[in-house]
N, C-alpha and C positions, 0 to 999 in steps of 0.2 A: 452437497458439493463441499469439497476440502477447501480447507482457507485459503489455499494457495491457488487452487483455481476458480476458485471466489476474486481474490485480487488479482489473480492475470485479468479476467472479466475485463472487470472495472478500470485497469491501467488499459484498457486495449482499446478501451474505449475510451477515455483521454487522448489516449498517442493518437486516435484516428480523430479526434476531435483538432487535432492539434496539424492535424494534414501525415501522419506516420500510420502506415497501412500495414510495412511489413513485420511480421514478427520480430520480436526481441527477448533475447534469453534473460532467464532470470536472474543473472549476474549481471547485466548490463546495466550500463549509465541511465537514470531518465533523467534527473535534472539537472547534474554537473555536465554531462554533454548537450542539454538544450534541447532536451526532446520532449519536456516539460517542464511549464515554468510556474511561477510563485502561486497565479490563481491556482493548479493544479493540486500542486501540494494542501492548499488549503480544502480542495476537495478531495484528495485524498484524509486527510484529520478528519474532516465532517461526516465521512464516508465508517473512517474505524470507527469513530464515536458513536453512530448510526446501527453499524452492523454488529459489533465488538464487544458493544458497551463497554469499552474501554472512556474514562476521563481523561486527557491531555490534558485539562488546564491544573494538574498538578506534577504533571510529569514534565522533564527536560527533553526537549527534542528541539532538534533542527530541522532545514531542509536535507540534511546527508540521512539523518537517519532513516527516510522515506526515498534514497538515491537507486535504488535497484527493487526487484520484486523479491529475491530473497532476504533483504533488508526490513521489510516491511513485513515480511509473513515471520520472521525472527522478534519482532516490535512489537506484535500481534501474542505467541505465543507466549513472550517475557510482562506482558502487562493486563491481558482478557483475565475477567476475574474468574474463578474456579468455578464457579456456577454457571459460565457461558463456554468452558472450554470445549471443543470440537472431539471424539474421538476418533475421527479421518486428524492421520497426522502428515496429511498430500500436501 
């Protein structure tokens, strides 16, 4: 599965956690419009860390840089170390 729809999954399944059913493009707001909020983000971090092997607790991120699915799969791509990177570039 590509990263990107690896992380639609996973957000889809937040949003509908969160009472948000219908699809949402991957340019879209998720937590500056309120469609997820702070615990989420934190599951999405534990989720890249998890999947990614990506470290955050050396990198600078906010809750904006995990604000959209295209955001996150850009966050993903600029920080997976070279030994976990995907060759699905979806």
């Amino acid at each position: 599965m590509s990263i990107r729809l690896t992380i639609r999954d996973f957000v889809s399944q937040r949003l509908a956690e969160h009472g948000h059913t219908e699809t949402i493009n991957d340019d879209a707001s998720l937590i500056l419009s309120g469609f997820l909020d702070s615990l989420a983000v934190v599951q999405i971090v534990v989720f890249l860390e998890q999947q990614y092997s990506i470290d955050l607790s050396d990198l600078y991120f906010d809750q904006t840089t995990f604000d959209t699915i295209d955001q996150i799969v850009e966050f993903i791509r600029e920080n997976q170390p070279a030994t976990n990177l995907s060759s699905d570039h979806g």
